[in-house]
RODOFI-813032 format. One record per residue: residue in three letters; x, y, z of N, C-alpha, C, O, CB in turn. Coordinates in Angstrom, 3 decimals. Glycine has a CB too. Layout:
N
(site 'ala' (X Y Z) (X Y Z) (X Y Z) (X Y Z) (X Y Z))
...
END
This chain:
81
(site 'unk' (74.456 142.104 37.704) (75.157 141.886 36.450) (76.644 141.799 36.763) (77.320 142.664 37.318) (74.854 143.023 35.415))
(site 'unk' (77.042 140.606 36.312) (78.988 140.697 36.520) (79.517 141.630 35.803) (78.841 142.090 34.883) (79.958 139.368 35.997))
(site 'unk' (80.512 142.007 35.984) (81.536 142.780 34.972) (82.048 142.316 33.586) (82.325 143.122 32.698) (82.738 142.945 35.653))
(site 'unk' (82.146 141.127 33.466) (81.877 140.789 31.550) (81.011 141.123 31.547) (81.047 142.266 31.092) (81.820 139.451 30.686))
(site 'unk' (79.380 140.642 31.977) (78.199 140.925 31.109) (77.675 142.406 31.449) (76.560 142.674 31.004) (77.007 139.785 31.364))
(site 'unk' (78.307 143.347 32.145) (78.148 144.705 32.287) (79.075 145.291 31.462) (78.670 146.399 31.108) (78.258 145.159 33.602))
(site 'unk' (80.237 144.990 30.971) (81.174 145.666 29.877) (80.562 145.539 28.900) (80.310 146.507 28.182) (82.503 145.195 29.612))
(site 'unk' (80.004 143.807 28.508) (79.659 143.866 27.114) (78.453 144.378 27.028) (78.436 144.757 25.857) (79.703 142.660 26.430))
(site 'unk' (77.141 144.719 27.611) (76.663 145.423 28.012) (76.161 146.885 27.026) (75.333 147.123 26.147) (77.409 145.425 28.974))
(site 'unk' (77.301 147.691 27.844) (78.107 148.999 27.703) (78.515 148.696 26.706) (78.215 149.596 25.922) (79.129 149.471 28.615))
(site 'unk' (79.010 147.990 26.246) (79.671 147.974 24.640) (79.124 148.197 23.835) (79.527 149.023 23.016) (80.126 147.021 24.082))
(site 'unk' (77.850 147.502 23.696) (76.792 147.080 22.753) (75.653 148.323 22.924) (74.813 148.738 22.125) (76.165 145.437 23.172))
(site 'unk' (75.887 148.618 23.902) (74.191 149.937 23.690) (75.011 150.813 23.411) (74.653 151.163 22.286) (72.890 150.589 25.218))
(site 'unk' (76.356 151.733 23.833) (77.421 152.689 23.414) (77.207 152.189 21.892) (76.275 152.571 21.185) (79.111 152.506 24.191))
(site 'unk' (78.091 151.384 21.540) (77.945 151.357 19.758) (76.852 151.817 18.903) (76.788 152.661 18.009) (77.961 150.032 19.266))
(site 'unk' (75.880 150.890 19.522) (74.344 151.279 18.701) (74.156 152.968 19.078) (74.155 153.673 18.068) (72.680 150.159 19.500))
(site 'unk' (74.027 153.571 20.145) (73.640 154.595 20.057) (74.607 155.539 19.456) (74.141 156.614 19.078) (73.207 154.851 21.121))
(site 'unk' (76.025 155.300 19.283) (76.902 156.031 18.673) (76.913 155.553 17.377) (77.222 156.634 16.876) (78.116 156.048 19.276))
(site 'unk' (76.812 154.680 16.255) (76.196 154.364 15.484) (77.688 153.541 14.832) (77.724 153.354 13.616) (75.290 155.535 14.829))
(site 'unk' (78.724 153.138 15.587) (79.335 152.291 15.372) (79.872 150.952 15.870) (79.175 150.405 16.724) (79.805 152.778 15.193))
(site 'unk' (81.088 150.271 15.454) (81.209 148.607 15.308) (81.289 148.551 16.680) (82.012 149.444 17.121) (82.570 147.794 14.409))
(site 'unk' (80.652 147.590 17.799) (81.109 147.783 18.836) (83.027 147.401 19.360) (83.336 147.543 20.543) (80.041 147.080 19.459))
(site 'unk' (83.886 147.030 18.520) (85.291 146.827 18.229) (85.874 148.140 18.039) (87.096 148.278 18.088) (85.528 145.944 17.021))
(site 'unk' (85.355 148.790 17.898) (85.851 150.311 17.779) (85.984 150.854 19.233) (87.017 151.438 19.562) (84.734 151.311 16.888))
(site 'unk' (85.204 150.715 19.898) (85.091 150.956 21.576) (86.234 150.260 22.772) (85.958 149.545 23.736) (83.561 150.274 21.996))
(site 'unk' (87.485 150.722 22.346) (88.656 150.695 23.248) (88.883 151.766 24.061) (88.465 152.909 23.876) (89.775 150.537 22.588))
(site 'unk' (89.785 151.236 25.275) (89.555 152.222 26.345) (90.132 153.680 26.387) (89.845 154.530 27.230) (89.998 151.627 27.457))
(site 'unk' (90.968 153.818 25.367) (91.339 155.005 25.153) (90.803 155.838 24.033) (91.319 156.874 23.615) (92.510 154.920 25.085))
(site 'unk' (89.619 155.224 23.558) (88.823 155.838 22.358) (88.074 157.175 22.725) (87.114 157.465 23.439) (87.710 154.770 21.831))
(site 'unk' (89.056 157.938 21.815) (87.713 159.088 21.705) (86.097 159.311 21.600) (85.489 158.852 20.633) (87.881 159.599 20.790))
(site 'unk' (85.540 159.912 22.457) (84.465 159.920 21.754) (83.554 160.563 21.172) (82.489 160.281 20.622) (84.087 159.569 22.068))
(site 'unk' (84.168 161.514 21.388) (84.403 162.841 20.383) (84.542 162.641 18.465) (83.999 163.286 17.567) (86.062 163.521 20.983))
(site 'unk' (85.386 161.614 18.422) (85.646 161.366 17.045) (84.692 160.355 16.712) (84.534 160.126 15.513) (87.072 160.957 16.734))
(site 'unk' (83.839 159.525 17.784) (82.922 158.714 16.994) (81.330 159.132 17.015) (80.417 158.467 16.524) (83.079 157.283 17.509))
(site 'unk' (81.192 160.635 17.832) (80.185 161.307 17.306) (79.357 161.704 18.495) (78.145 161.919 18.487) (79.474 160.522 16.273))
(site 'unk' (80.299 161.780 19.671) (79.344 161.692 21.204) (80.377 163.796 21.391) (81.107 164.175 22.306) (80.133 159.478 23.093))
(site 'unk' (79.917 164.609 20.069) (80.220 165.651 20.031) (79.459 166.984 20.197) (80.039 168.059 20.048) (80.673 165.534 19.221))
(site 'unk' (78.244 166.900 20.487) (77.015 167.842 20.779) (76.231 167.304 22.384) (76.461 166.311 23.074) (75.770 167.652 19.262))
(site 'unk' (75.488 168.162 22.524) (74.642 167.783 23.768) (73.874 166.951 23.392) (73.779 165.948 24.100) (73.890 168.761 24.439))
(site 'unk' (72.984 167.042 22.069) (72.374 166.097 21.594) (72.316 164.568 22.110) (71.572 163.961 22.880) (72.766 166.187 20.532))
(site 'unk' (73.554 164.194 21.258) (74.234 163.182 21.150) (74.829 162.903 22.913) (75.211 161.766 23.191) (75.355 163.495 19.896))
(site 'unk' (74.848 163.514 23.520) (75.408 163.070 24.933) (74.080 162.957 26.129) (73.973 162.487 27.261) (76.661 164.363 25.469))
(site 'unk' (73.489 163.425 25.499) (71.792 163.367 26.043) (71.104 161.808 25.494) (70.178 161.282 26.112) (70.687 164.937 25.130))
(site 'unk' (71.718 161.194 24.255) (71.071 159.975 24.074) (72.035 159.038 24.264) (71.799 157.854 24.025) (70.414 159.820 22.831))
(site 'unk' (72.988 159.373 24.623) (74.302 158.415 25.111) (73.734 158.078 26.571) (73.574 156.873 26.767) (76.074 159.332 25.174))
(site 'unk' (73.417 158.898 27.584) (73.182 158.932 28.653) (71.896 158.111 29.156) (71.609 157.423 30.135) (73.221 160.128 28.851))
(site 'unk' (71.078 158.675 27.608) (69.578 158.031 27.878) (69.731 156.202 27.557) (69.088 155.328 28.139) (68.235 158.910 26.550))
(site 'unk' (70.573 156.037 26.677) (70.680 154.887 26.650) (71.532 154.010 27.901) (71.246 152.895 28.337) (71.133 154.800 25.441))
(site 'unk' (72.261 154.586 28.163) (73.063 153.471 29.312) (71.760 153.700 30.585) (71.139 152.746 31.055) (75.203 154.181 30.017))
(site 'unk' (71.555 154.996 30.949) (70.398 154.826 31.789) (69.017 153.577 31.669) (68.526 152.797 32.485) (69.864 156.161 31.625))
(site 'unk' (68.803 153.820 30.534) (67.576 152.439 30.166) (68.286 151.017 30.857) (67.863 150.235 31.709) (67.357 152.082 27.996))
(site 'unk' (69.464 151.067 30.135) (69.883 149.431 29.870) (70.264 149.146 31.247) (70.275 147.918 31.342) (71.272 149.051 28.682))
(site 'unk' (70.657 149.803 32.628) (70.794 149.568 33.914) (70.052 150.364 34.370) (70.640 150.985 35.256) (71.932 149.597 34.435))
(site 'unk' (68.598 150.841 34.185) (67.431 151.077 34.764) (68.396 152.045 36.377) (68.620 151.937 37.582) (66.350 149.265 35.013))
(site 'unk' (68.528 152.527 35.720) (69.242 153.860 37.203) (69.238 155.056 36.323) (69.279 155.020 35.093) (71.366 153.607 38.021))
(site 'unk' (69.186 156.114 37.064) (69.553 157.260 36.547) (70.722 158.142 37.349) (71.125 157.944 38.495) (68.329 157.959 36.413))
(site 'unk' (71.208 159.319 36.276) (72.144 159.836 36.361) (72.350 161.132 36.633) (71.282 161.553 36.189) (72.548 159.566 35.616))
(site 'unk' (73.023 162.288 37.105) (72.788 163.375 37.290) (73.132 163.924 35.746) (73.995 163.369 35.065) (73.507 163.870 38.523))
(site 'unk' (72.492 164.881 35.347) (72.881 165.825 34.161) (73.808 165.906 33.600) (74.026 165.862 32.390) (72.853 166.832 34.282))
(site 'unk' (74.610 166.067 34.658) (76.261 166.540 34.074) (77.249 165.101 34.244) (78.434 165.141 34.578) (77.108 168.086 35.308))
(site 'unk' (76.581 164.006 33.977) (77.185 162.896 34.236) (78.690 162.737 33.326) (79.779 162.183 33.475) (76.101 161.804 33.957))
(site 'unk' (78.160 163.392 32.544) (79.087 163.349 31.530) (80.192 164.309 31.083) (81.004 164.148 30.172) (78.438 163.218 30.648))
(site 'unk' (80.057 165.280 31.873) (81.343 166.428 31.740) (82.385 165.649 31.902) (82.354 164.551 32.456) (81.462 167.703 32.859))
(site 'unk' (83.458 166.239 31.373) (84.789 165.638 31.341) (84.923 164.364 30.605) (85.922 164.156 29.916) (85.240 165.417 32.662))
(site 'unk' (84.017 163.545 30.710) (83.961 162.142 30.520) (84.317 162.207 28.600) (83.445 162.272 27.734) (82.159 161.412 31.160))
(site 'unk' (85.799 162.165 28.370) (86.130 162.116 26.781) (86.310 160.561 26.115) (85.922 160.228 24.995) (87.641 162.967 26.533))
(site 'unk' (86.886 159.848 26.940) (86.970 158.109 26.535) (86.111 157.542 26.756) (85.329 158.028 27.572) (87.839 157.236 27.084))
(site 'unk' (85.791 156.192 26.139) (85.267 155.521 26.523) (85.703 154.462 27.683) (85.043 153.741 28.432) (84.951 155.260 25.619))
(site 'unk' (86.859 154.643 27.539) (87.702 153.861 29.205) (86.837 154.725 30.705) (86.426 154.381 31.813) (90.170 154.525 29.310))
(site 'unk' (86.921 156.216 29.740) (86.396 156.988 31.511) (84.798 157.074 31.255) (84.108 157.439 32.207) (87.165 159.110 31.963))
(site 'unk' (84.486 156.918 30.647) (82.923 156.419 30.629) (82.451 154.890 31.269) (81.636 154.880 32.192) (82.492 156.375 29.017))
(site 'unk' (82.921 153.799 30.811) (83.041 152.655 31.526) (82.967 152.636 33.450) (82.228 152.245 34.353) (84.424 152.179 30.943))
(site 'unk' (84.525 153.481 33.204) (84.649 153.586 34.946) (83.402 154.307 36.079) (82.859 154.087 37.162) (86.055 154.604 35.194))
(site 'unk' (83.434 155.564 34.643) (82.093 156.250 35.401) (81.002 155.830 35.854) (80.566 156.218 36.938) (81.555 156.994 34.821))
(site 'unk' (80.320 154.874 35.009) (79.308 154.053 34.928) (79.682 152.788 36.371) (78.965 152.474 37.320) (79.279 153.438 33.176))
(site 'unk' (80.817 152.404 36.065) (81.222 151.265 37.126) (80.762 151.757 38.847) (80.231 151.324 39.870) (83.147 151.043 36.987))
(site 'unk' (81.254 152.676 38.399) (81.470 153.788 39.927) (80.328 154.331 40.655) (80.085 154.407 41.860) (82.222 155.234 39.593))
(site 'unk' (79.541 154.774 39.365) (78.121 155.206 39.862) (77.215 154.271 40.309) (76.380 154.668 41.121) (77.421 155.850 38.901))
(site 'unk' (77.179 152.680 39.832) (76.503 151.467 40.186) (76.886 151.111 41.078) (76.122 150.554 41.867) (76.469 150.538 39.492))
(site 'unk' (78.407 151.284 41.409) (78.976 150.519 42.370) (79.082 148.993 42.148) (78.725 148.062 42.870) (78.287 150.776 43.494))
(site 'unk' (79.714 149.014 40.868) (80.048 147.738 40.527) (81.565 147.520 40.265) (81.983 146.406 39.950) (79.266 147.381 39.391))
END
């Protein structure tokens, strides 16, 4: 997958599973304020990007990870893309 069609990607399953516009998803966006605020919710954040690039992730993939800019990278990094 190139990096447009891996951003937009990420754009589009992030939105849906966070349950907003995917235009809302800039790189300095909280994501905290759009609802990625419980384990819950960071457990189906995870489950979804995992599906959509068929890899998996360690548990704590997501500590620290507050933007969606450092979510992106994370994801970039872990594929090695």
């Amino acid at each position: 997958m190139s990096a447009p069609d891996l951003d937009e990607s990420l754009r589009v399953a992030i939105a849906r599973q966070l349950h907003v516009p995917p235009g809302e998803l800039t790189g300095d966006r909280d994501l905290g304020t759009l609802g990625l605020d419980d384990e819950e919710a960071a457990v189906g954040l995870l489950e979804a990007v995992e599906d959509l690039l068929d890899v998996r992730f360690p548990d704590d993939f997501l500590d620290g990870v507050e933007t969606y800019g450092q979510l992106t990278s994370a994801v970039r990094i872990a594929i090695g893309a």
